[in-house]
C-alpha positions as CSV (number, residue, x, y, z in Angstrom):
1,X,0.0,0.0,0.0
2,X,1.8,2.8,-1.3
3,X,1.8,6.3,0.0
4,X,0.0,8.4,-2.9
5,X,2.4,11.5,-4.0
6,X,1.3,14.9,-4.9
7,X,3.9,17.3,-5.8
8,X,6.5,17.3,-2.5
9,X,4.0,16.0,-0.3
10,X,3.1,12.0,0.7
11,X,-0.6,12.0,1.2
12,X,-0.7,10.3,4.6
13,X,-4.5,8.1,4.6
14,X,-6.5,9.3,7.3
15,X,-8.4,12.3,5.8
16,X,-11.8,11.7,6.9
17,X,-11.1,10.0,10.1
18,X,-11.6,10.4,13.3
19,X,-9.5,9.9,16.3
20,X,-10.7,6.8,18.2
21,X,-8.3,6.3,21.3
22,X,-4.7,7.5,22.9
23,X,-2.2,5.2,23.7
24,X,0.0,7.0,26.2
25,X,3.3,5.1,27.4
26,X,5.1,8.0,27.9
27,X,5.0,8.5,24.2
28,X,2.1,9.6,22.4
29,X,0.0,7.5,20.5
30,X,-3.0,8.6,18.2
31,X,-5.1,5.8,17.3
32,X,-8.0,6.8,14.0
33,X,-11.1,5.1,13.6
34,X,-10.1,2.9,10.3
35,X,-11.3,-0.4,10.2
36,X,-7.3,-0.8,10.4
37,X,-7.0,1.3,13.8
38,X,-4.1,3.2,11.8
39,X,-2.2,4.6,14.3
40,X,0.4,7.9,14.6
41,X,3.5,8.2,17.1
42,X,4.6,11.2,18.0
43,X,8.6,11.3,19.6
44,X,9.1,15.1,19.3
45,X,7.6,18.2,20.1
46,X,5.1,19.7,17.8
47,X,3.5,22.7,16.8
48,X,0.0,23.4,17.2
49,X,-2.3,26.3,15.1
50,X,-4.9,27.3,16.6
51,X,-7.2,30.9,16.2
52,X,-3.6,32.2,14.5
53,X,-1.6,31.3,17.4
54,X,1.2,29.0,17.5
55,X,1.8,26.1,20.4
56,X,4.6,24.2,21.0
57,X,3.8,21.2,22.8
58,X,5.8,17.9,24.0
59,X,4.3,14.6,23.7
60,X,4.9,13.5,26.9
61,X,3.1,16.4,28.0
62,X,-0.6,16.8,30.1
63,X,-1.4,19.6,27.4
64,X,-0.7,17.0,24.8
65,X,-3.0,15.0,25.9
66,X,-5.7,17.1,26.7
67,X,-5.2,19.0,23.2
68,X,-6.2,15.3,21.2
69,X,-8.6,14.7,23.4
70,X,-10.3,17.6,21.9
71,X,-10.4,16.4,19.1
72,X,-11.7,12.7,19.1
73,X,-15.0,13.8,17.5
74,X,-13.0,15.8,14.5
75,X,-12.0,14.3,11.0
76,X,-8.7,15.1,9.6
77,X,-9.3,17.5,7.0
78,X,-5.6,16.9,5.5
79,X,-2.5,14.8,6.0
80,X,0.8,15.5,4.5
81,X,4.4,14.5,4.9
82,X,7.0,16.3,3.1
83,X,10.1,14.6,1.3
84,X,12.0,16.4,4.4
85,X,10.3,14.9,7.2
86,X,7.6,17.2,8.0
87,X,4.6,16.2,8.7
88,X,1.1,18.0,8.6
89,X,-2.1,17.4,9.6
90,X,-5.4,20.1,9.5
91,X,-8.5,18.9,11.2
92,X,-12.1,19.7,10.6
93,X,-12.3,22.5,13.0
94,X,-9.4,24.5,11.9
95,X,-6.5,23.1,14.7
96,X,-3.4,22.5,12.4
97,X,-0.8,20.3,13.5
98,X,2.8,20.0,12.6
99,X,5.9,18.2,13.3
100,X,9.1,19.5,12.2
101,X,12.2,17.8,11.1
102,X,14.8,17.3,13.7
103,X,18.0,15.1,14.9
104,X,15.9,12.0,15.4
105,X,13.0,10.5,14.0
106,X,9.8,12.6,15.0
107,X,7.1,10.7,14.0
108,X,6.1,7.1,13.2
109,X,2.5,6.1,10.8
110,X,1.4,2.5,10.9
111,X,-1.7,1.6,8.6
112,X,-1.5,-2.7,8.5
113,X,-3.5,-4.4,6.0
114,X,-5.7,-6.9,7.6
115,X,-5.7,-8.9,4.8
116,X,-1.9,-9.0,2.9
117,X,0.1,-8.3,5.7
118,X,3.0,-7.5,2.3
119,X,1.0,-4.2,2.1
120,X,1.3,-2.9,5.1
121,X,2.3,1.1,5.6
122,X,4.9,2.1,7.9
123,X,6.1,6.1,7.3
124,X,9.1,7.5,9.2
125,X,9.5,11.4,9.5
126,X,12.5,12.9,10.6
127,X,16.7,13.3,10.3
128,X,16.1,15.0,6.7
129,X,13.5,12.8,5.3
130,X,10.2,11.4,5.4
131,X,10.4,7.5,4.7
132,X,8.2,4.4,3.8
């Protein structure tokens, strides 16, 4: 299951989807409401947009977790990683989310195929490059 390309972005597939549960191990885990329980780990700070103002927020943080559970009830409008390691996501009610690049892998996707375990999706963002 290849990520779809669209000029420098990777379509990430979870537009339309909602957050179902958060896995929180002292990492963050978001868990969508695909028949696949695709799932998004977060190892690095990210930035949040919100009413034009910026938030930088840890995922091992209280505000972390409070901020996604905000937005279990929200689709994803958009998700996009960049050839660089950026990832963005934009949900339904305006709250924009991304992860920058950095020194370390930021940010982990998993979408399995329940059927052909071959097809299953694993996207790595981070150290330069955005990887599947």
């Amino acid at each position: 299951m290849p990520l779809q390309e669209k000029g420098r972005y990777y379509e990430i597939p979870i537009a339309g989807k909602k957050i179902k549960k958060l896995v929180y191990d002292g990492l963050l885990q978001i868990i969508f409401g695909d028949q696949e329980e695709s799932y998004l780990s977060l190892h690095g700070e990210f930035e949040i947009t919100q009413h034009n103002q910026k938030t930088f927020l840890s995922p091992r943080s209280k505000d972390a977790l409070l901020l996604f559970y905000d937005l279990f009830d929200v689709h994803v409008k958009e998700a996009k990683a960049d050839k660089s390691g950026r990832l963005y996501l934009s949900f339904a009610n305006n709250v924009e989310l991304t992860v920058v690049d950095g020194p370390y892998e930021k940010w982990h996707f998993t979408k399995l195929d329940l059927i052909n375990p071959k097809n299953n999706l694993y996207v790595h963002g981070g150290v330069g490059k955005t990887i599947f």
